[in-house]
C-alpha beads as a LAMMPS data file, in Angstrom:
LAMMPS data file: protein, C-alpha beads

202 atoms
201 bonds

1 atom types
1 bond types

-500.0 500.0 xlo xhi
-500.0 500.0 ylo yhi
-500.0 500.0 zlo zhi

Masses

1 110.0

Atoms # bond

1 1 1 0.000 0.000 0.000
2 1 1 1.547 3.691 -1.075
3 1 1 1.475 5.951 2.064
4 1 1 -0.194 9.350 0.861
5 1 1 1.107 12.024 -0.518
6 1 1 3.250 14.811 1.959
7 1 1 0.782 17.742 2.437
8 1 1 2.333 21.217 2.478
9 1 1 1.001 24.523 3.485
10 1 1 1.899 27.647 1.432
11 1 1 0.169 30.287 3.628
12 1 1 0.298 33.613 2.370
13 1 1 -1.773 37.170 1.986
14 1 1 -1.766 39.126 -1.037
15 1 1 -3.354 42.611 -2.266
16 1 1 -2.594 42.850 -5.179
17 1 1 -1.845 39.693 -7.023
18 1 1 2.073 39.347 -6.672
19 1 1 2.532 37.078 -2.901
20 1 1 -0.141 35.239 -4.390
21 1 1 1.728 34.668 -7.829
22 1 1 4.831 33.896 -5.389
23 1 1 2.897 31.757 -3.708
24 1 1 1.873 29.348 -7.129
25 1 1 5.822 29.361 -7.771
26 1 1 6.494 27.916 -4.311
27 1 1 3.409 25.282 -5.198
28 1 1 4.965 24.308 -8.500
29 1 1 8.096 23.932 -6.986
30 1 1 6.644 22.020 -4.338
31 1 1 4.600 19.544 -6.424
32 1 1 7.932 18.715 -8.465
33 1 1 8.756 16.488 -5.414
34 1 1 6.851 12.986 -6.520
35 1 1 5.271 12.813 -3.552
36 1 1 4.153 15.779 -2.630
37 1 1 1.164 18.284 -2.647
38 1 1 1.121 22.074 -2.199
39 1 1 -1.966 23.116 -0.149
40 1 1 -2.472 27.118 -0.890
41 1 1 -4.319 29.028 2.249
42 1 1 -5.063 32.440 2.077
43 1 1 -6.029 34.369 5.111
44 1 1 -8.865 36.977 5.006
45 1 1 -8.569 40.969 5.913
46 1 1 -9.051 42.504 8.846
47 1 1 -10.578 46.115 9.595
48 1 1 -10.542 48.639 12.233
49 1 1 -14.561 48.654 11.712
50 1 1 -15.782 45.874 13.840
51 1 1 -18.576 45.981 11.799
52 1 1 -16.657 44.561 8.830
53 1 1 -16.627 41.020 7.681
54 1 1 -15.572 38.635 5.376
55 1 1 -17.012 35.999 3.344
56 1 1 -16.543 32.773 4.020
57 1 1 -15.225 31.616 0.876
58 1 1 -12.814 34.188 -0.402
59 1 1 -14.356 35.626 -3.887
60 1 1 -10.907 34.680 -5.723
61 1 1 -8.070 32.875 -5.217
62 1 1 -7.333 30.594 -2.424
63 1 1 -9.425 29.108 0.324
64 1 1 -8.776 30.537 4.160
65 1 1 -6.755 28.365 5.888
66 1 1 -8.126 26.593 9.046
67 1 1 -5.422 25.658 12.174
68 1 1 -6.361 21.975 11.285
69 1 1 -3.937 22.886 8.201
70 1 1 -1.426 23.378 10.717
71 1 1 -1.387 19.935 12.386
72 1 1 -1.717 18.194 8.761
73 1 1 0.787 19.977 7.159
74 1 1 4.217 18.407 6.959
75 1 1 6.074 21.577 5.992
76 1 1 5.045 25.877 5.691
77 1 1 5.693 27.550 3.306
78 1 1 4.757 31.760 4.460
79 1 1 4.122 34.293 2.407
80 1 1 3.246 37.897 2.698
81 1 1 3.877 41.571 1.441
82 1 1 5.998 44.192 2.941
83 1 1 4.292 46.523 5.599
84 1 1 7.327 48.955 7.139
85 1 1 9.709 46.092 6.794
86 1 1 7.116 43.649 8.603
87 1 1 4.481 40.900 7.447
88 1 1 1.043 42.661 6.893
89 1 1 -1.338 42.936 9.851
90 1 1 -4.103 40.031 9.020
91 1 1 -1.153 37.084 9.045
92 1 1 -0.199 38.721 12.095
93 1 1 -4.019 38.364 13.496
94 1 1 -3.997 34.921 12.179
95 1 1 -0.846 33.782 14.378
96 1 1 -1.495 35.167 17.018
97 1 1 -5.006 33.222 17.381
98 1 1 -2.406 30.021 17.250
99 1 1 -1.599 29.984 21.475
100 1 1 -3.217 26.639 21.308
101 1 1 -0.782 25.053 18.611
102 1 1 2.186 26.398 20.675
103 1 1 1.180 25.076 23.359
104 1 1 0.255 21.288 21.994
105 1 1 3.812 21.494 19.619
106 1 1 1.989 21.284 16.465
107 1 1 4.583 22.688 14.314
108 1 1 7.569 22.030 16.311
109 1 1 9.832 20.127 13.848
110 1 1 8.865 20.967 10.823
111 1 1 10.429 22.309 8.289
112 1 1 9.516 26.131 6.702
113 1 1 10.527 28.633 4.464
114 1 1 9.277 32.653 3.781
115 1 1 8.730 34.789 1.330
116 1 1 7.698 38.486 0.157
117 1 1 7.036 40.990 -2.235
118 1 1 7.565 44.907 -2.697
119 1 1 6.660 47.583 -3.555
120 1 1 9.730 49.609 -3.989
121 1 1 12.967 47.842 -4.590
122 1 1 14.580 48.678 -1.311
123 1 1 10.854 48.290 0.381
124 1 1 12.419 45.969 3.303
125 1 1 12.625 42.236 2.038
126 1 1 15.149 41.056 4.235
127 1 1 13.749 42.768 7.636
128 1 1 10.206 41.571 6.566
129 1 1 11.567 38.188 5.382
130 1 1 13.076 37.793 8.631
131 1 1 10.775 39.181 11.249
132 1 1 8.286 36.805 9.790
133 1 1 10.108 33.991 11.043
134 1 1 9.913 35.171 14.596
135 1 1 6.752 33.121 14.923
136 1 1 7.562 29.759 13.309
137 1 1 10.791 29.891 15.553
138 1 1 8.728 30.004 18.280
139 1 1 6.579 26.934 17.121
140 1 1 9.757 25.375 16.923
141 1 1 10.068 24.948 13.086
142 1 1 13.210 24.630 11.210
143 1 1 13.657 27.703 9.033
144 1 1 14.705 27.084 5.463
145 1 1 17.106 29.539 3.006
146 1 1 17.961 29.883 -0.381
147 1 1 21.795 28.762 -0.586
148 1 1 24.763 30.326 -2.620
149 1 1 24.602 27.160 -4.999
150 1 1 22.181 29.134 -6.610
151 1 1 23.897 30.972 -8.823
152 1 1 20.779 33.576 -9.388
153 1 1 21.298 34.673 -5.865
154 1 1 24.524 36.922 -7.441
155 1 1 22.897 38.210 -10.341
156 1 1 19.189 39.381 -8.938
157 1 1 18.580 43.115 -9.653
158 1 1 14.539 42.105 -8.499
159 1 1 14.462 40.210 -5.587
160 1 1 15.907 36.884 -4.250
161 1 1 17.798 36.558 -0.575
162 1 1 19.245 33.755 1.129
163 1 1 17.037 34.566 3.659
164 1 1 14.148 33.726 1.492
165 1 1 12.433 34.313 -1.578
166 1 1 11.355 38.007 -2.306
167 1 1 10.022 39.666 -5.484
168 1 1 10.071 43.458 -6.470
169 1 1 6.660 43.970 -7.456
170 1 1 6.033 47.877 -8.518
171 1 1 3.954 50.548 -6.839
172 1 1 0.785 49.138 -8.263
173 1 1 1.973 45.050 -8.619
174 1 1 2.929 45.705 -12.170
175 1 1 6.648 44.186 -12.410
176 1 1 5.750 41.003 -13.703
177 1 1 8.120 38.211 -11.471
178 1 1 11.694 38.220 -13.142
179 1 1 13.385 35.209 -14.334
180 1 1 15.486 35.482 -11.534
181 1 1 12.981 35.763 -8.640
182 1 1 10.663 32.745 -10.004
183 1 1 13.906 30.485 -10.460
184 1 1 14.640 31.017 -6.515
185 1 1 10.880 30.923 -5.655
186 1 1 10.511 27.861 -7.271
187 1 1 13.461 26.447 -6.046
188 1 1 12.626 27.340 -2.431
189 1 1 9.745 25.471 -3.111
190 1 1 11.549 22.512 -4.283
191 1 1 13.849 22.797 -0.861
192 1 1 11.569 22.660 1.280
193 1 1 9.228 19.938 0.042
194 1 1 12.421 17.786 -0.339
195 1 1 13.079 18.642 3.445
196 1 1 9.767 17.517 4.217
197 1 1 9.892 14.225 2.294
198 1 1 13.836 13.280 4.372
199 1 1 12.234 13.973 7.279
200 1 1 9.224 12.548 7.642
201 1 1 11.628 9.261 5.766
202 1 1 13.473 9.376 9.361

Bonds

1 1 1 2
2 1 2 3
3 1 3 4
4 1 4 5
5 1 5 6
6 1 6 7
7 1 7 8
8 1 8 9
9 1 9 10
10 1 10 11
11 1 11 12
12 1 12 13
13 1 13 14
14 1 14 15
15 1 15 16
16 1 16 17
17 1 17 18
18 1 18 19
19 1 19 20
20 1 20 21
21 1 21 22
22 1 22 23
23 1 23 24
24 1 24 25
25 1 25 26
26 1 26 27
27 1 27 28
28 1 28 29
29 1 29 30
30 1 30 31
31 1 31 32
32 1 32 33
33 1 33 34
34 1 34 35
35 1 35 36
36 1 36 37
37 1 37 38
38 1 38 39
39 1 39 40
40 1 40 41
41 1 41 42
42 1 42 43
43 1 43 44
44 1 44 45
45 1 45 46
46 1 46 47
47 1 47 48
48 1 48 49
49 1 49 50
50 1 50 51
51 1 51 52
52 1 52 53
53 1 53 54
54 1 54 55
55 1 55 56
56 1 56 57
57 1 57 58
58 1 58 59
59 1 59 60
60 1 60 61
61 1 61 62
62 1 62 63
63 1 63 64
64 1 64 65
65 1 65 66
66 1 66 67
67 1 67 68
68 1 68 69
69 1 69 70
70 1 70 71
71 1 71 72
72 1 72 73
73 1 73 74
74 1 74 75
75 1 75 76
76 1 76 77
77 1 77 78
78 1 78 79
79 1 79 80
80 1 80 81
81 1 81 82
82 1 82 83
83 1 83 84
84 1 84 85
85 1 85 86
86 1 86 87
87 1 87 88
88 1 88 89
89 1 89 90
90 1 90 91
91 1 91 92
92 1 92 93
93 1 93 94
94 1 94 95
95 1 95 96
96 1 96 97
97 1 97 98
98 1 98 99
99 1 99 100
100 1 100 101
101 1 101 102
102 1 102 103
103 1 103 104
104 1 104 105
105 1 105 106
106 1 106 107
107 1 107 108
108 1 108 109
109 1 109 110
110 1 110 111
111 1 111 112
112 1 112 113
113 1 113 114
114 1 114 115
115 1 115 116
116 1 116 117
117 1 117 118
118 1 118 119
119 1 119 120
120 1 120 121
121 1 121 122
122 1 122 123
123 1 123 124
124 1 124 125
125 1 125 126
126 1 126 127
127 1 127 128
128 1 128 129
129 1 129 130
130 1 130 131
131 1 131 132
132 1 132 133
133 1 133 134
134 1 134 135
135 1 135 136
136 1 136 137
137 1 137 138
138 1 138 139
139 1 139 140
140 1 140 141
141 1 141 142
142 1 142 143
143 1 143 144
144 1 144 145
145 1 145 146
146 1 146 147
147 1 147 148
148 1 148 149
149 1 149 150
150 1 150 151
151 1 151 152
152 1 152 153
153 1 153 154
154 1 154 155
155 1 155 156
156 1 156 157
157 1 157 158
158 1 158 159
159 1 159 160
160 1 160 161
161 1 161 162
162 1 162 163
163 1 163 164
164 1 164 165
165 1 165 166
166 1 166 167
167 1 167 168
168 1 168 169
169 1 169 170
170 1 170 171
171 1 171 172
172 1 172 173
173 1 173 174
174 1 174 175
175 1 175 176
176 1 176 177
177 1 177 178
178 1 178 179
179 1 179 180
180 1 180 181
181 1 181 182
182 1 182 183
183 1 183 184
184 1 184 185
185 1 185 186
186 1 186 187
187 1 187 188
188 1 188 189
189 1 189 190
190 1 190 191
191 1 191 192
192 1 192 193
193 1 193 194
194 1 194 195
195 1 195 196
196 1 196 197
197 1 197 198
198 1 198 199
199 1 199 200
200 1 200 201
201 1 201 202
């Protein structure tokens, strides 16, 4: 009997169209691991007006991701836009309503990666890329980078880190992803699915 396929999460919030583009790239590089499946979760926005609510089916793109996605995961893949050099406020809502999976260890041990878009080319990828994994170091995951074997990581004018995958997106999301960005978010992708897969193998 073939034991199922590795589930992982690409969690992510996007605006304007370019995390979420990111976040197909990270699927596609996921799902070129035999084995594997790329599970995109969206998050939904939050307001000031308490008033304000969301559907409950997002009217495009992915689903919202339920914290059961977080125990049945076997890796994370997190994605969100810049907001002064930090992830944007609703994945911030989101994990802080996970106390519970903290507590229980959910996530400890597996592995996870990040990754961002821009607005403006020196919009804060790094500090955002890295003060998003503040919280999956705290769930005790194993953070993920792009290594120097990837040769794109020299020549990048758009986006790319070791830190993470990052695109430069445009005032208005209308850079289109670079060849250079959706190599590395692909590849990032790849990484982490294939980290997945040699773990759970242990």
């Amino acid at each position: 009997m073939n034991s199922p396929n590795l589930s992982i999460l690409v969690l992510y919030y996007s605006r304007h169209g370019s995390t979420r583009k990111m976040a197909e790239l990270l699927a596609q590089g996921i799902e070129s691991v035999a084995g594997c499946d790329a599970l995109l979760r969206t998050v939904p926005a939050i307001s000031t007006v308490t008033e304000a609510t969301e559907p409950e089916i997002p009217a495009q793109g992915a689903p919202y991701v339920e914290l059961q996605d977080l125990a049945d995961c076997a890796g994370l893949a997190f994605g969100s836009p810049t907001r002064f050099g930090n992830m944007a406020s609703p994945l911030k809502y989101f994990w802080d309503g996970t106390s519970a999976q903290w507590l229980a260890g959910t996530l400890a041990g597996k592995p996870a990666c990040v990754f961002t878009s821009t607005g403006s080319l020196h919009g804060g990828q790094e500090s955002t890329l890295l003060t998003m994994m503040m919280p999956l170091l705290h769930h005790g995951m194993m953070i993920l980078g792009l290594p120097y074997t990837h040769p794109e990581l020299m020549t990048t004018s758009s986006g790319g880190t070791p830190y993470g995958a990052s695109h430069w997106s445009g005032l208005n999301g209308n850079h289109p992803i670079s060849d250079d960005s959706r190599t590395l978010t692909i590849a990032l992708g790849r990484r982490l699915a294939e980290t997945a897969q040699k773990l759970r193998s242990r």
